[in-house]
C-alpha positions as CSV (number, residue, x, y, z in Angstrom):
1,X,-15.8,49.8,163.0
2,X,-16.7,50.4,166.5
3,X,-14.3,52.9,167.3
4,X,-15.7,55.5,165.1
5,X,-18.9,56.7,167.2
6,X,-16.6,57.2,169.9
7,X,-14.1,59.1,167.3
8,X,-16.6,60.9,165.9
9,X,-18.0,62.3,169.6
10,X,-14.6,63.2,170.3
11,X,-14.6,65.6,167.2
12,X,-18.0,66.9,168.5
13,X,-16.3,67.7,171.9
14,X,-13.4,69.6,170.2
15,X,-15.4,71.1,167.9
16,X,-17.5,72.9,171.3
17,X,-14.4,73.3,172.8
18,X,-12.9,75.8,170.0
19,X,-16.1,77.1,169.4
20,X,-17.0,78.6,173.0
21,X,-13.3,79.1,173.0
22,X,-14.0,81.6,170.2
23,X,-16.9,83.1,172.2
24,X,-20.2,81.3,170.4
25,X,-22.6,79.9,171.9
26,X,-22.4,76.2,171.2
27,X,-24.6,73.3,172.9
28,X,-22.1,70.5,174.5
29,X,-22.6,67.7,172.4
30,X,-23.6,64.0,173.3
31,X,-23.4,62.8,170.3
32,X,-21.7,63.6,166.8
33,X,-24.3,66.9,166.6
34,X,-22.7,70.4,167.8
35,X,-25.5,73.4,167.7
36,X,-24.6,77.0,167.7
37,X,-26.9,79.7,168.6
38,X,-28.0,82.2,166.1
39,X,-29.7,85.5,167.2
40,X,-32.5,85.2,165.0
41,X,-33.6,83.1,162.5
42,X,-33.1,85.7,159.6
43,X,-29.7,85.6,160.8
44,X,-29.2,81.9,161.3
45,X,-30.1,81.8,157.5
46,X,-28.1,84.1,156.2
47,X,-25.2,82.9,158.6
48,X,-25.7,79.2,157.4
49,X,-25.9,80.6,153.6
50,X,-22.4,82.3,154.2
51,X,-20.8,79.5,155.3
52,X,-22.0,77.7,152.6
53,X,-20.6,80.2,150.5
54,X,-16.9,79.6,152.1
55,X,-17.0,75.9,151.7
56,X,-18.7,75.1,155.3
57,X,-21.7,73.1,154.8
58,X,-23.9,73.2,157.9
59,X,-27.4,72.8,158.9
60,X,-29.8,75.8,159.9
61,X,-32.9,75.2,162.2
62,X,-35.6,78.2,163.1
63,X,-39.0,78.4,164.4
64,X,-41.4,76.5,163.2
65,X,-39.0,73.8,163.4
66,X,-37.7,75.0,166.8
67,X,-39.1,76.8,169.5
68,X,-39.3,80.4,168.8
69,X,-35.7,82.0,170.3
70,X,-33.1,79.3,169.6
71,X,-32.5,79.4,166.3
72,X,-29.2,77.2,165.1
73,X,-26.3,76.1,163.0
74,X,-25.8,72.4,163.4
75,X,-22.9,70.7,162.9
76,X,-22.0,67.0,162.7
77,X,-18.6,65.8,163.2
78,X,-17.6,63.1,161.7
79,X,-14.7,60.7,162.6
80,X,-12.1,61.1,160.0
81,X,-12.6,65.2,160.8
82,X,-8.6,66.4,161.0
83,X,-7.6,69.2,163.8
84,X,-7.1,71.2,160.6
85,X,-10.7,70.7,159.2
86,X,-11.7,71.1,162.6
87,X,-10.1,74.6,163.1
88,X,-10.8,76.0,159.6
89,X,-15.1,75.0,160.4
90,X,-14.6,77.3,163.6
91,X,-12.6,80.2,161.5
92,X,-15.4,80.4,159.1
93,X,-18.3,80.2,161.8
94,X,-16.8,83.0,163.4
95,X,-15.6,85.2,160.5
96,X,-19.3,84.8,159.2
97,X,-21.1,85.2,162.5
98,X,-23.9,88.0,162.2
């Protein structure tokens, strides 16, 4: 199923579109990964754990496993991701933001 990379990099893009749309701080994609910038890594914990909590599971990275400063949610978008799915991941980022 070739056409599913390429699906699933369109989601990414969309998903950075809404997301700096809703005023975060999101790395443009090249792939299927989307990262959103947290402003500290007690924060980008607690954020990830919250959205979590609402049914958003998402990845947290923080120093050591980053440089210290850049803290992050990632996100990976998959290819059968829905417009709705897509816009319900960016209310919950931003409703849990710190």
């Amino acid at each position: 199923e070739p056409g599913r990379a390429a699906r699933a990099a369109e989601v990414a893009r969309d998903l950075h579109a809404r997301l700096t749309a809703a005023g975060l701080e999101a790395v443009r994609p090249d792939a299927a990964v989307v990262s959103v910038r947290a402003p500290s890594p007690e924060q980008a914990v607690r954020w990830a754990a919250d959205c979590r909590t609402a049914g958003l599971s998402v990845g947290c990275f923080r120093p050591p496993s980053v440089p210290d400063g850049i803290s992050r949610l990632r996100l990976t978008a998959r290819a059968d991701l829905s417009g709705a799915e897509i816009e319900r991941a960016v209310r919950v980022i931003g409703e849990t933001r710190p």
